[in-house]
N, C-alpha and C positions, 0 to 999 in steps of 0.2 A: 241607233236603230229606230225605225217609224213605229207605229201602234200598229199599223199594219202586218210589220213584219214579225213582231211579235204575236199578234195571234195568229200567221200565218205557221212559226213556228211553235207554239201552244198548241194548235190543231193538230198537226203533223206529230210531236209528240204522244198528246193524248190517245193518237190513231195507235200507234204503236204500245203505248203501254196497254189497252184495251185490245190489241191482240197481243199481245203476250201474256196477258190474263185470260183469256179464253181459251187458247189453246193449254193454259197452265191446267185451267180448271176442266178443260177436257181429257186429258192424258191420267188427269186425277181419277175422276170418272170414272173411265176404261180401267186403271187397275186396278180399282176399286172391284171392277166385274170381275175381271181376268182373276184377282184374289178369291171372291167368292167362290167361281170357279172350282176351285184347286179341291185335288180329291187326295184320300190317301195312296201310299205304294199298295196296300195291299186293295185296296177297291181297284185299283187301276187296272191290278195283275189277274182280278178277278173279272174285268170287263174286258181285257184282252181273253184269255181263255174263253169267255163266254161266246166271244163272236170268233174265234179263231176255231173254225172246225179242216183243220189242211191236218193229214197227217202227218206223222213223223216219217224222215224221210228214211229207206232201210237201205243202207250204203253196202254194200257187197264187195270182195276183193277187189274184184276190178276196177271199183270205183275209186279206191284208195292208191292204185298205181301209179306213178308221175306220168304224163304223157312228155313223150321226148318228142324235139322235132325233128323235124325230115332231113334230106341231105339241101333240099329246095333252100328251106327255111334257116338253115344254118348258115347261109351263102352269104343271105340279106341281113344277117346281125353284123350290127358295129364292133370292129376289134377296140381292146383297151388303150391300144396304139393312137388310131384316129379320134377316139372321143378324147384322148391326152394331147393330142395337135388340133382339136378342135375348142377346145377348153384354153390352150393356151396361145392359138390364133385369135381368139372370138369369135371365130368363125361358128360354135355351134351353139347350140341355144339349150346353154346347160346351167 
């Protein structure tokens, strides 16, 4: 190997370990912040409530009903038949 190519490869290295030290010591940084950051559960739950002013929702019988589908809508559901010959043609995307 020439001198050349040697500090051709020396450079190229060094390039490299000097970004993998940068970006090392960046990510450090960052959690470093992102640590500081960090609040308690119950601070959190008190700065959720403080900005959540939506009421509770008041759910009424009718609200609790299952809605059933139509005769329309029952037409267009897949039987357990074709999704069992689609599953075991590969044909469907199960």
């Amino acid at each position: 190997m020439t001198t050349k190519q040697k500090l051709t490869l020396a450079l190229i290295s060094s390039v490299f370990v000097g970004t993998y030290a940068t970006i090392f010591i960046y990510q450090r940084i960052q959690r470093a912040k992102a640590d500081a950051s960090v609040v308690s559960e119950n601070e959190a739950l008190k700065i959720l409530n403080d900005v959540s002013n939506t009421p509770e929702p008041d759910f009424t019988e009718e609200d609790t009903k299952p809605i059933l589908p139509n005769d329309e809508v029952v037409e267009n559901y897949i039987s357990e038949q074709q999704i069992q010959f689609e599953i075991e043609t590969g044909m469907g995307d199960y």
